[in-house]
Each structure stands twice: as C-alpha cells, then as structure tokens.
C-alpha positions as CSV (number, residue, x, y, z in Angstrom):
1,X,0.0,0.0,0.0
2,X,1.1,3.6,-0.4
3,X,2.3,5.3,2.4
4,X,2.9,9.5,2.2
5,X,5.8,10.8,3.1
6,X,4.0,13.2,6.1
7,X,0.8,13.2,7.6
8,X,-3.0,12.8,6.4
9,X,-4.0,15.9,4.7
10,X,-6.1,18.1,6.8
11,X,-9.4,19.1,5.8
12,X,-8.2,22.3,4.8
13,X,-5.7,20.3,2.4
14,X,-8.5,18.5,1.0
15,X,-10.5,21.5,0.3
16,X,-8.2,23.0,-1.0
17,X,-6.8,20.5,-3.1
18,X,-9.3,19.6,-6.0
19,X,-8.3,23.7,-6.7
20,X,-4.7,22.6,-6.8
21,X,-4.8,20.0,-9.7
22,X,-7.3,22.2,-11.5
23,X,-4.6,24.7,-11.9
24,X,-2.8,22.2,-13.8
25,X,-5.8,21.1,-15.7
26,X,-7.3,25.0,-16.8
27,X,-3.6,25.7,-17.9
28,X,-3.6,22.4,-20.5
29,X,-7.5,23.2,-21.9
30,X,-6.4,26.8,-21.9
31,X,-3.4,26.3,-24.3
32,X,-5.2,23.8,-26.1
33,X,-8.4,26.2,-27.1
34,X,-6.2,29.3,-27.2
35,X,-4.3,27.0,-29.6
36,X,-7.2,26.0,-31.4
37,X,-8.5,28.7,-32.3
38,X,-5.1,30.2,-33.5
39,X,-4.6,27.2,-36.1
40,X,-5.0,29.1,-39.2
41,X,-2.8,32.6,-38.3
42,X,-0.2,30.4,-37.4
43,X,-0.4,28.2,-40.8
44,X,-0.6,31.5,-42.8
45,X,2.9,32.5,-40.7
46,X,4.5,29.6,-41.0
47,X,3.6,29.1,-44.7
48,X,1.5,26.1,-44.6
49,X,-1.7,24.5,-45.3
50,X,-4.6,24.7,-42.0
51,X,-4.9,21.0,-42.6
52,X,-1.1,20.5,-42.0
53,X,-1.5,21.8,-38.3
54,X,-2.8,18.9,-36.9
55,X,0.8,17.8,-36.6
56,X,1.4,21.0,-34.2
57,X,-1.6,19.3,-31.9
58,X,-1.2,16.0,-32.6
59,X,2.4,15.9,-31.6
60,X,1.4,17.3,-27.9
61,X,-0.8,14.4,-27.3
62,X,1.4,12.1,-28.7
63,X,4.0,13.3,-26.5
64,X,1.6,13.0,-23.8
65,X,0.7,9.1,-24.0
66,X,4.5,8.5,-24.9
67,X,5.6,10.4,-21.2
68,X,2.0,9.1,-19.4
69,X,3.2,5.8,-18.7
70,X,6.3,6.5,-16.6
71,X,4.5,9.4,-14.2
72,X,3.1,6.8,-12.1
73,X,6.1,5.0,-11.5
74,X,7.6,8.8,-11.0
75,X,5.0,9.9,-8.5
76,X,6.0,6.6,-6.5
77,X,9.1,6.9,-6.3
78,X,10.2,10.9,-6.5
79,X,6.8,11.8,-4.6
80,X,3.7,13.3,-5.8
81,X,4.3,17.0,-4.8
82,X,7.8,17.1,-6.2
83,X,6.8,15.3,-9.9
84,X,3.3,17.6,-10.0
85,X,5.5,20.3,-9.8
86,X,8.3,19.6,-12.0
87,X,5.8,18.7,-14.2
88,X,4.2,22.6,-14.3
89,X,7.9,23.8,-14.3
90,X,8.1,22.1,-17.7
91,X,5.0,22.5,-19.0
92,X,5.2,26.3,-19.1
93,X,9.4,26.2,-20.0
94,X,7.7,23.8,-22.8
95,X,5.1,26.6,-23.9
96,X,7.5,29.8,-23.7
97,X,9.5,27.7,-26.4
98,X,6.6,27.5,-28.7
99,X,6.3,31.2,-28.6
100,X,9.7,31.6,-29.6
101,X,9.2,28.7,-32.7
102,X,10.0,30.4,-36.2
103,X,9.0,26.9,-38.2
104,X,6.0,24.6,-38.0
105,X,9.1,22.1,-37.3
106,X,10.2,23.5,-34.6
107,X,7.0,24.2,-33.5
108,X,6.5,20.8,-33.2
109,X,9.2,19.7,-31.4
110,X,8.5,22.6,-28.9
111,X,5.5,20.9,-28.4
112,X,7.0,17.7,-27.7
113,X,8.9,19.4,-24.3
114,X,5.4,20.6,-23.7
115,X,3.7,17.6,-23.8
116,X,6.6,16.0,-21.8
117,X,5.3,18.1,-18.8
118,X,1.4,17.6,-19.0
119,X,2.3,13.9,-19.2
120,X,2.9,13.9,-15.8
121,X,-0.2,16.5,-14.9
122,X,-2.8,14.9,-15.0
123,X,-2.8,11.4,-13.7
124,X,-0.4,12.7,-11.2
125,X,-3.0,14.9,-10.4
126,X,-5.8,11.9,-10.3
127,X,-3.6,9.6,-8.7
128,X,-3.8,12.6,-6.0
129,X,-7.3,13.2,-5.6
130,X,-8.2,9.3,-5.5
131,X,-5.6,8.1,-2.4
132,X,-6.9,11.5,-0.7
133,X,-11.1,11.0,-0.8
134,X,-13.0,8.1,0.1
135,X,-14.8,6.4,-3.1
136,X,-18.0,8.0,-2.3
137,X,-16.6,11.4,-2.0
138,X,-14.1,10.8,-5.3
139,X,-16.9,11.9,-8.1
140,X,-17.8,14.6,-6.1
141,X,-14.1,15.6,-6.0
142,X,-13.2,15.0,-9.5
143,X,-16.6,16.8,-11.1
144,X,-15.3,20.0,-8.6
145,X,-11.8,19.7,-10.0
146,X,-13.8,19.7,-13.8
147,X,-15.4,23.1,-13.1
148,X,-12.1,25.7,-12.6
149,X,-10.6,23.2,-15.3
150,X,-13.2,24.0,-17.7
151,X,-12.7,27.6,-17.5
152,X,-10.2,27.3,-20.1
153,X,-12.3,26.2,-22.4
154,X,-14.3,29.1,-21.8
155,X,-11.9,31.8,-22.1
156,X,-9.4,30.1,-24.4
157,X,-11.6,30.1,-27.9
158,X,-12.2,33.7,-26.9
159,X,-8.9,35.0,-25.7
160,X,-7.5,33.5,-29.1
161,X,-9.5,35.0,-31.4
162,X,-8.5,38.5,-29.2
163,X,-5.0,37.9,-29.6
164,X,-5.2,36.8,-33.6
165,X,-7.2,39.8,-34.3
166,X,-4.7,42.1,-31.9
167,X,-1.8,40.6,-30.5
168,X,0.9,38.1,-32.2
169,X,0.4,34.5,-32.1
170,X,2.8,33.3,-30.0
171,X,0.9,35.3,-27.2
172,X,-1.5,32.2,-27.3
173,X,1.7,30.2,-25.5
174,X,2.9,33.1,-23.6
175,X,-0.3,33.0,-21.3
176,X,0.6,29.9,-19.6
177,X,3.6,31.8,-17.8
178,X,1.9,33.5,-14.9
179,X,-0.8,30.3,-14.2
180,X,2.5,28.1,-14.3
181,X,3.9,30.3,-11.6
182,X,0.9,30.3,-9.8
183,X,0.8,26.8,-10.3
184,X,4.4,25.8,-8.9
185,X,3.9,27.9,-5.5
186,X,0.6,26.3,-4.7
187,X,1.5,23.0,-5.3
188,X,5.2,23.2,-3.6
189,X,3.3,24.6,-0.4
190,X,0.2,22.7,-0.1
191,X,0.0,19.5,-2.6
192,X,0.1,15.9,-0.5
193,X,3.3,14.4,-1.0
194,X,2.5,10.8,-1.6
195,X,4.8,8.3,-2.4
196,X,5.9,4.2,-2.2
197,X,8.1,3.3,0.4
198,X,10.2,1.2,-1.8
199,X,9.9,0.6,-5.8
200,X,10.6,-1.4,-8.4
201,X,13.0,-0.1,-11.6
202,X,11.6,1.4,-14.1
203,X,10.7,-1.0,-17.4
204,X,12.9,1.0,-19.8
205,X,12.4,-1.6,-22.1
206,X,8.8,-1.9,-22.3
207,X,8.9,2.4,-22.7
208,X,10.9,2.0,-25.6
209,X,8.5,-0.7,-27.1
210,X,5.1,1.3,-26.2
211,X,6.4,4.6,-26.8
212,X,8.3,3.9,-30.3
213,X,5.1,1.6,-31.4
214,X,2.5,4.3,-30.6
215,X,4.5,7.1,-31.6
216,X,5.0,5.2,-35.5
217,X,1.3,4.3,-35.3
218,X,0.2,8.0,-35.0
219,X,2.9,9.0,-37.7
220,X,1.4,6.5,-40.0
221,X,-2.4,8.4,-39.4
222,X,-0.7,11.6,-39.5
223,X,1.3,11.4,-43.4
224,X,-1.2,9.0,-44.4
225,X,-3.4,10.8,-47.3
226,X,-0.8,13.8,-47.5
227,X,1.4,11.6,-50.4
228,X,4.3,12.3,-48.4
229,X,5.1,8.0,-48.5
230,X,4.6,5.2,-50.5
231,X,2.1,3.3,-49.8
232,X,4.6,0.2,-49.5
233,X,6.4,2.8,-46.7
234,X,3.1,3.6,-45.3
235,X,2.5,-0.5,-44.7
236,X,6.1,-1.1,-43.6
237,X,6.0,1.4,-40.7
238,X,2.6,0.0,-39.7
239,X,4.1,-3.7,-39.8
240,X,6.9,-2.1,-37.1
241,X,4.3,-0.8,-34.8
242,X,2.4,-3.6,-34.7
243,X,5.6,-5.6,-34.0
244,X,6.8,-2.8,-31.3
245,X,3.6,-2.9,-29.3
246,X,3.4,-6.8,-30.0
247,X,6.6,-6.8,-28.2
248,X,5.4,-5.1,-25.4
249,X,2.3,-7.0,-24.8
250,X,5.3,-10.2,-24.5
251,X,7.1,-7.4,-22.8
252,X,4.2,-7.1,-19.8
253,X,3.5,-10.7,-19.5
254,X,6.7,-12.0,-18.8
255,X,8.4,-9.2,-16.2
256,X,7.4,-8.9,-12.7
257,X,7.0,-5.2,-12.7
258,X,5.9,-4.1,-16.2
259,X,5.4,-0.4,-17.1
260,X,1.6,-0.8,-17.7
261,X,-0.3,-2.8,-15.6
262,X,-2.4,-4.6,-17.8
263,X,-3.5,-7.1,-15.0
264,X,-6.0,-4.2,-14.3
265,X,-7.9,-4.7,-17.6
266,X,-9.1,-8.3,-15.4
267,X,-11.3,-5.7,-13.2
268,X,-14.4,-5.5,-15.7
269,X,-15.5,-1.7,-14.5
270,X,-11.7,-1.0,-15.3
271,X,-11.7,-2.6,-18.5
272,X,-15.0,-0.9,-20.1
273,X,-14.1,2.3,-18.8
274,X,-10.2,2.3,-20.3
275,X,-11.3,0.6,-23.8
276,X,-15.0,2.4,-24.0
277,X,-12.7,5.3,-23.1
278,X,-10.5,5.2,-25.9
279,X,-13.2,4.6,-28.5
280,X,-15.4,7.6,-27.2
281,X,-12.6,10.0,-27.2
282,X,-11.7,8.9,-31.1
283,X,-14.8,10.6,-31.6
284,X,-14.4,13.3,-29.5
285,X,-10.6,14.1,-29.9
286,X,-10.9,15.4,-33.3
287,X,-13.7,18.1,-32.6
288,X,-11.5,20.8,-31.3
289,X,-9.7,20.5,-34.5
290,X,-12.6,20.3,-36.8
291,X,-15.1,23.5,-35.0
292,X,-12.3,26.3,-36.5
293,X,-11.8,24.8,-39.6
294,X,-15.5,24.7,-40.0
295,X,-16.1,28.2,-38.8
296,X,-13.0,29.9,-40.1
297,X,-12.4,28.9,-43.5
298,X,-15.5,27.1,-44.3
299,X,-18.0,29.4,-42.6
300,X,-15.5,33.1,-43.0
301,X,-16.0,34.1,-39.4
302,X,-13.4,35.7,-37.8
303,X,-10.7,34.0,-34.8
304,X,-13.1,36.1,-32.2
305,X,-16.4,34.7,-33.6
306,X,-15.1,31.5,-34.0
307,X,-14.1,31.5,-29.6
308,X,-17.9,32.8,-29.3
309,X,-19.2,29.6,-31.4
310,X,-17.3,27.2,-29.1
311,X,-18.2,28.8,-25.9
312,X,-21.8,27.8,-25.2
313,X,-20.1,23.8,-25.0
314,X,-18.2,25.1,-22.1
315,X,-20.9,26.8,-20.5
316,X,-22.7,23.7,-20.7
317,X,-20.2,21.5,-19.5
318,X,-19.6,23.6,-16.2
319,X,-23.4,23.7,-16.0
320,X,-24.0,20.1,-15.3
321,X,-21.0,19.1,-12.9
322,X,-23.1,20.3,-10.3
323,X,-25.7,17.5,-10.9
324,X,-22.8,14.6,-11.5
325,X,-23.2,12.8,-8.3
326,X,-26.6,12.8,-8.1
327,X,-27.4,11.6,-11.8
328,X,-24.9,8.9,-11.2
329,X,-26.7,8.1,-8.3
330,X,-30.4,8.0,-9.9
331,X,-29.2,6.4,-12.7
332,X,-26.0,4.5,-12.4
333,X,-22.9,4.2,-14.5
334,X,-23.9,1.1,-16.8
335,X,-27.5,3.1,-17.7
336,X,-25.6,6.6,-17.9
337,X,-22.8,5.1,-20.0
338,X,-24.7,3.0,-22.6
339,X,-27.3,6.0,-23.5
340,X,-25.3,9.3,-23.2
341,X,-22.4,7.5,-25.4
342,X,-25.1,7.5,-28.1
343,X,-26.5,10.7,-27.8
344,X,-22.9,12.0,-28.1
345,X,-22.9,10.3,-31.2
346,X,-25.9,11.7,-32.6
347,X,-24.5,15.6,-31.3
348,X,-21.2,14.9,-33.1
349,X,-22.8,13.8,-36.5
350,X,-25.4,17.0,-36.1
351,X,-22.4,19.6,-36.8
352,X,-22.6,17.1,-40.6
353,X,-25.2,19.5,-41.3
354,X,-23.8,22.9,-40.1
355,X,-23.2,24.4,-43.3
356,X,-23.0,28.1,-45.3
357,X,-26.9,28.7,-44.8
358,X,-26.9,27.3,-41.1
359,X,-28.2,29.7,-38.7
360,X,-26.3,30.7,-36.2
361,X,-28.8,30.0,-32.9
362,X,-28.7,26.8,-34.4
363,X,-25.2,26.0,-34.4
364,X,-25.1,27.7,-30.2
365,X,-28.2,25.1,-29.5
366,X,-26.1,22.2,-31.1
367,X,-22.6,23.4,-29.1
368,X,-24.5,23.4,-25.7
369,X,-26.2,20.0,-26.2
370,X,-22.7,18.5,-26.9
371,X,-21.0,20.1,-24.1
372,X,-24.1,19.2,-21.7
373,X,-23.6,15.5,-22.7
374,X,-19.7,15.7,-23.4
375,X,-19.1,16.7,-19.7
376,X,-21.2,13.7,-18.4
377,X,-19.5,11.1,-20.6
378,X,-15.8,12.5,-19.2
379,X,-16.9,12.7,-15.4
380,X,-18.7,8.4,-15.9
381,X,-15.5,7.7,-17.5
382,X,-13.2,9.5,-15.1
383,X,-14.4,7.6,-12.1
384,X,-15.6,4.8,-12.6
385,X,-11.6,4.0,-13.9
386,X,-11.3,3.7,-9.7
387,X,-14.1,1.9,-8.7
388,X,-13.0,-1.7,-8.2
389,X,-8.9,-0.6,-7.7
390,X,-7.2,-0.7,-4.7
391,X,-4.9,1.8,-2.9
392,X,-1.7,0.2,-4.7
393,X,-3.1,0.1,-7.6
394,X,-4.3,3.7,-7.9
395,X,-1.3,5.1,-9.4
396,X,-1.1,1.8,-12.2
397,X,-4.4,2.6,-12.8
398,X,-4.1,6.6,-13.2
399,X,-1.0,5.8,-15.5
400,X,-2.7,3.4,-18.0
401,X,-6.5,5.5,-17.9
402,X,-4.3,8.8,-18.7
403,X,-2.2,6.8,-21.5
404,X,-5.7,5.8,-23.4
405,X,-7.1,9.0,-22.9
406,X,-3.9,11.0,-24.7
407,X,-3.6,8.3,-26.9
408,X,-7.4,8.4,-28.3
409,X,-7.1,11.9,-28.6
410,X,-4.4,12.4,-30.6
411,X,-5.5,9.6,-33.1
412,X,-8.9,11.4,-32.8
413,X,-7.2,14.2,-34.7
414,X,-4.8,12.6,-37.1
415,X,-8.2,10.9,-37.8
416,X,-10.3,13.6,-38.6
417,X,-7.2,15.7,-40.2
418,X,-6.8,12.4,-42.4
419,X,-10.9,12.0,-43.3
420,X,-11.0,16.0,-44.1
421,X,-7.7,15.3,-46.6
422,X,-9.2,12.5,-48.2
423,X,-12.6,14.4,-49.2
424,X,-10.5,17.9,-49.4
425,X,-7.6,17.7,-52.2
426,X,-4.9,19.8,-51.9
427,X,-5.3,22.3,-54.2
428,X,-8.7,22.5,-52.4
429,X,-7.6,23.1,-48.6
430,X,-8.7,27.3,-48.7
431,X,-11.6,26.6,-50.7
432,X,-14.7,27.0,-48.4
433,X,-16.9,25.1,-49.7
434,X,-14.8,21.6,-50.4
435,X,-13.2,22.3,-46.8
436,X,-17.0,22.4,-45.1
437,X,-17.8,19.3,-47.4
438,X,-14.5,17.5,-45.6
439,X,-15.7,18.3,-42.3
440,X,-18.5,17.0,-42.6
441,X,-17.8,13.8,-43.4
442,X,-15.4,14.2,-41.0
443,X,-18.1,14.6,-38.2
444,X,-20.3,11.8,-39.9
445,X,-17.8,8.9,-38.9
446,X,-16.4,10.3,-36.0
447,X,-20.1,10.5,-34.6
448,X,-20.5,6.9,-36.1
449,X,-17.8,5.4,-34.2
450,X,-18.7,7.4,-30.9
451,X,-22.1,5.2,-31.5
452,X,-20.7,1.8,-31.9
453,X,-18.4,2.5,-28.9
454,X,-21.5,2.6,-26.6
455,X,-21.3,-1.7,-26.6
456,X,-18.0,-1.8,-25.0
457,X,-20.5,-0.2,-21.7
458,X,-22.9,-2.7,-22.3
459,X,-20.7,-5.4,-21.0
460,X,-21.3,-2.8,-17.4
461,X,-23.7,-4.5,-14.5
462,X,-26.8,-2.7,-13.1
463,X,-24.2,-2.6,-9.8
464,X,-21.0,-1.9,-11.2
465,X,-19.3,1.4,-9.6
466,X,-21.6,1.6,-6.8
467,X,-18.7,2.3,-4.2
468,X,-18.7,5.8,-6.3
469,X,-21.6,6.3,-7.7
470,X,-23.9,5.5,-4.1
471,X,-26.3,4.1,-7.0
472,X,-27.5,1.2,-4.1
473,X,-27.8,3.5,-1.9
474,X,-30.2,5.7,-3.7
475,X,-32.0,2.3,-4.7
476,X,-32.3,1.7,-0.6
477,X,-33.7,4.8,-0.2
478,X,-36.1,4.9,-2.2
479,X,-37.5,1.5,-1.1
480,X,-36.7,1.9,2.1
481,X,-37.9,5.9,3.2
482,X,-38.2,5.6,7.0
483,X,-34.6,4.3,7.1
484,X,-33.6,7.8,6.2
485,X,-35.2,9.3,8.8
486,X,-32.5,7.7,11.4
C-alpha cells in the first residue's frame, strides 16, 4: 500500500486540493483552445496549409501518451508534490518555447517538451485526488476539479481569437507563464506528497517498445493521405508498430514489474471504462480540430467569432458538474454510459449539417447540447476507472487511464485531419466550400464510431461502480424511506 511521506491531509488540504490539480488542468484546456483557435494565423505565418496543423496538436498528445506511462512510476518513487511540480515547471518552459518557434518544425518539437510536462499533470493529479477522498466522496471531487478546469475552455476560444485579431500569435503560448507560476507555488506549499516506500526499476524496455510503437502508429495516421510516403512505406511502418507494441504486450506478461499494468484490464469496471474510453474520445478528440476549420475557413467568421461559437459547449459543460453525483446516483454508470455514449454520437454527427446557410442559434443550441452530454461522458468515464482498484493500484491505474485518454485523442485528430484530406484535395484546402464538405464527413464517422463504442459499456452490470456512484444507496432509499429518517 502507499504510504505519504508526512501526515494525512487536513481538511483544509482536502478542500483546497481539487483547486490545486485544477490549476494544472485549466492551464492544459487553456493552451489547447487558445491553440485552437489560432490554427489558421499560425499556418498563414508559418507558410502552410490549416490541414497541416494537426501535426502541431497532434504531436502534444502524442508526446503525452509516450511520457503518461512512466509518471506513475515517477509519483512513486520521487513523490507526488515534487513530480506535479516539475511537471508545471516544464510545461510552461515547454510553452515559452513554442512562442519563440519560427518553423512549424520547430514548432512541433517545442510541443513535444510541452507535452513532456502535461504527461505527468494529469494522472499525477488523479492519482492525488483518488488516495486523498474516500470512493463515495471521489466523483464529487473530480466533477469539482472539472469546473475551474473548464474555464479554459471558456476563455481560451475567446482569448484567441482577441490575440489573432490584436496581438501576435505566440501570445496564445505566452499565457501559460503566470498560471504556471501560480501553479508551482501552490503545489510546492500545499500539494500531498505521496509516495511508495520502496519501488521497483523502471521497465525501460517496455517504454521503448510502447512509446516507439504508438508514436509510429500515429505518424502513419498523421502522413497518411498527404502523399508524403509510398504506400509500400506507409505499410512497412505500420508492420513495425504492430511488432513494437506486439513486443510489449510479450514485454508485460513475462516481467514482474511491467510499465503498464495490464492485470487491471481483469477488473471489468476497469476494462470498459479504459477501452470504452479510448473509442469515445476517437470521436471526441478530433472536434477541437474540426469547430475552427469549420467556422473559419469554411463558414468566413473571424478567430473572435469562432471562440464565441465554441463557448456555449463550455458553459454547458460547467453547468452540469453540479448534478454529476446525483445523476450517477439516480441512474448509475452502466445506464448513464450505454445512453449518453449515443446521444454523443448523434451531437457529433449534427455539426454534418452545419453548413453556409446554417443559422447561427442553431449552431449555439447544437454546441450546448454537446458540451451538456460531453461533460457527463468525461466525469462516468473518469471515475468509474477507480471503482474496483485498490490503494496500490491507484497510481497503475491513473497511469494506464491517462495513456488511453492522450492516446485516443491524438488519433482522434490525425483521424479527422486524415478523413478532411481525403474528401478535401490539396489544391482544395482554402476553398470554403470543399473544406465544409470534408468536415462534414469528418463529423459523420467520427459520430459513427462514438455510436458503436456505446457496446464496450454494455458489457457494465446494473451494480457496477456503486462504491462511487452510491447508485445502491439511492435504490435503498427509495424502497426503504423511514430508514432515512434515522
């Protein structure tokens, strides 16, 4: 079992901690809408194509489910409080490196160093909140920690489109300094320090079979449909991921101490959550991408409009953390995570008919839905990861949930980049109307496949998750309403 370094947090610690890891959280969804919404002034300075961009985000989350894997082994043995906070310190050297980038190359490997540093953010930061609160007080915590976190999404589509239209570009990386800084005092005086009493080495092995496997298997998605390879080239990289991440799987079964847990996936709450997961947030992942493409160039508004068009999702999703524990509660995670996955679905392939002659209420009424059901498919999946995992597992568990999460994402968006190439040629990309006919059909299958994910839940029981979601409890209640009376 884990043992911290110091005393129990006190209750003050605990209240104030869910506003500690949200720091870290509002400072990755701020740089990633600011970022967003800044994709095509930076592809007209850097002299390339908007469509070409989604290396520039693709490459953080990459980066992200490459460095994932080894913070929970880090947290164990360096300690929470010293890892969450190099992990800010790097984050924000990451992002005032970016600013400085004078290629979309260098960009890119700028965001690499950043990504490095949110690797470690938020499962650290999970990992945190989980050995801290009870079960029954942990989707509570986590839905708290969503609402300062979600902020950024709120002022980030906005403050880009302000800086665009004012400012430079590299401003939209420059505003991570002072939350960073803010970030690093906080955490160094107040964060839990939690850590193992002994550990075992690192797998370096096994992170050099993951890592190289996943990071060839999102280069492959990434140049595929840009003619950049041969298709023979295209294959032959595939065949070495497969066999890199092959080789891991042999890897995990045969060492004692591998770097991903994958004895967890036995836990069937675990497994739907991880694997639903990562097939919802295919879906999901490539939408940021997609909404100022769609608005910009296809639809002509401007950076600021654009922020305005993707705010009424963030509103939304602040709006319903509030009523997370107790819709969990009514309804429980199998019920909650079988029908929202679908409605999601259905949202996602709604923006298919946003078009020229859309109006514009219409396109607000769409965001909010999503956001509403968005927020309550990230919060079921969040928690119910912990439900069946004990105190030494929490940090395995953190580790692998964070890796899926990063890892969907950033396919998400080679995805949709690669579905928008193949309906958009080339010589089409500024064209309007063939860039809003590629979006489209991007939003058609990823809202299909957010659909068909919804049977990976269905393998949930009615009971599964109760220790989080008090689902029994509220059952008890309800049958039993003079026992809540003593």
């Amino acid at each position: 079992m884990s043992a911290p370094s110091s005393d129990l947090p006190s209750d003050s610690i605990k209240r104030l901690l869910p506003w500690l890891v949200a720091v870290a959280f509002f400072m990755q969804s701020l740089d990633t809408t600011i970022l967003n919404t800044a994709v095509p002034a930076i592809a007209r300075a850097m002299d390339v194509t908007p469509l070409n961009m989604k290396a520039v985000l693709a490459s953080y989350t990459l980066s992200l489910a490459v460095f994932i894997p080894i913070s929970g082994w880090m947290a164990d043995r360096f300690g929470t409080r010293r890892v969450f906070a190099s992990a800010i310190g790097l984050f924000t050297f990451g992002s005032i490196l970016c600013g400085l980038a004078t290629s979309i190359e260098m960009l890119v490997a700028c965001r690499v160093i950043q990504g490095a540093g949110g690797a470690m953010m938020m499962p650290v930061g999970r990992m945190t909140l989980a050995r801290t609160f009870d079960k029954a007080d942990l989707v509570k915590a986590m839905s708290f920690v969503a609402i300062p976190s979600l902020v950024g999404p709120m002022i980030g589509p906005v403050a880009g489109g302000l800086i665009v239209a004012y400012l430079h570009w590299s401003i939209v990386f420059f505003v991570n300094i002072p939350v960073g800084l803010l970030g690093l005092y906080f955490v160094q005086r107040y964060l839990p320090d939690y850590r193992e009493t002994q550990t075992h080495p690192l797998d370096v092995l096994g992170l050099v079979l993951f890592g190289g496997g996943i990071a060839l298997l999102s280069y492959v998605l990434e140049v595929f449909g840009e003619n950049t390879l041969d298709l023979w080239e295209i294959f032959a990289l595939l065949g070495v991921a497969v066999v890199l991440l092959a080789g891991y799987g042999i890897r995990a079964s045969l060492t004692a101490f591998p770097l991903l847990n994958l004895g967890l996936f036995k836990l069937r709450t675990f497994r739907a959550s991880v694997s639903g997961g990562f097939f919802t947030r295919l879906g999901l992942g490539g939408i940021p991408f997609l909404f100022p493409l769609l608005y910009q160039i296809g639809l002509g508004f401007s950076p600021i409009q654009s922020g305005l068009l993707v705010l009424p999702q963030a509103i939304a999703s602040i709006g319903l953390k509030t009523f997370m524990p107790a819709i969990l509660a009514r309804l429980g995670y199998r019920n909650v995570l079988v029908g929202n996955t679908i409605v999601v679905g259905l949202m996602i392939m709604s923006f298919a008919t946003v078009g020229a002659h859309t109006p514009i209420w219409l396109i607000v009424m769409q965001a909010f839905i999503l956001g509403f059901f968005t927020s309550m498919q990230y919060t079921s999946m969040n928690t119910l990861v912990y439900a069946d995992v004990n105190a030494s597992q929490t940090s395995g568990a953190s580790t692998i949930a964070a890796t899926g999460q990063q890892l969907a994402i950033s396919f998400g968006v080679a995805g949709a980049g690669l579905i928008a190439a193949i309906f958009v040629p080339p010589s089409m990309h500024s064209h309007p109307d063939a860039l809003i006919h590629g979006v489209q059909q991007s939003f058609l299958a990823l809202g299909i496949l957010t659909v068909v994910s919804s049977v990976v839940f269905m393998e949930l029981r009615k009971d599964d998750g109760e220790s989080i979601s008090q689902h029994d409890s509220q059952k008890h209640r309800a049958a039993h309403p003079e026992s809540a009376e003593h």
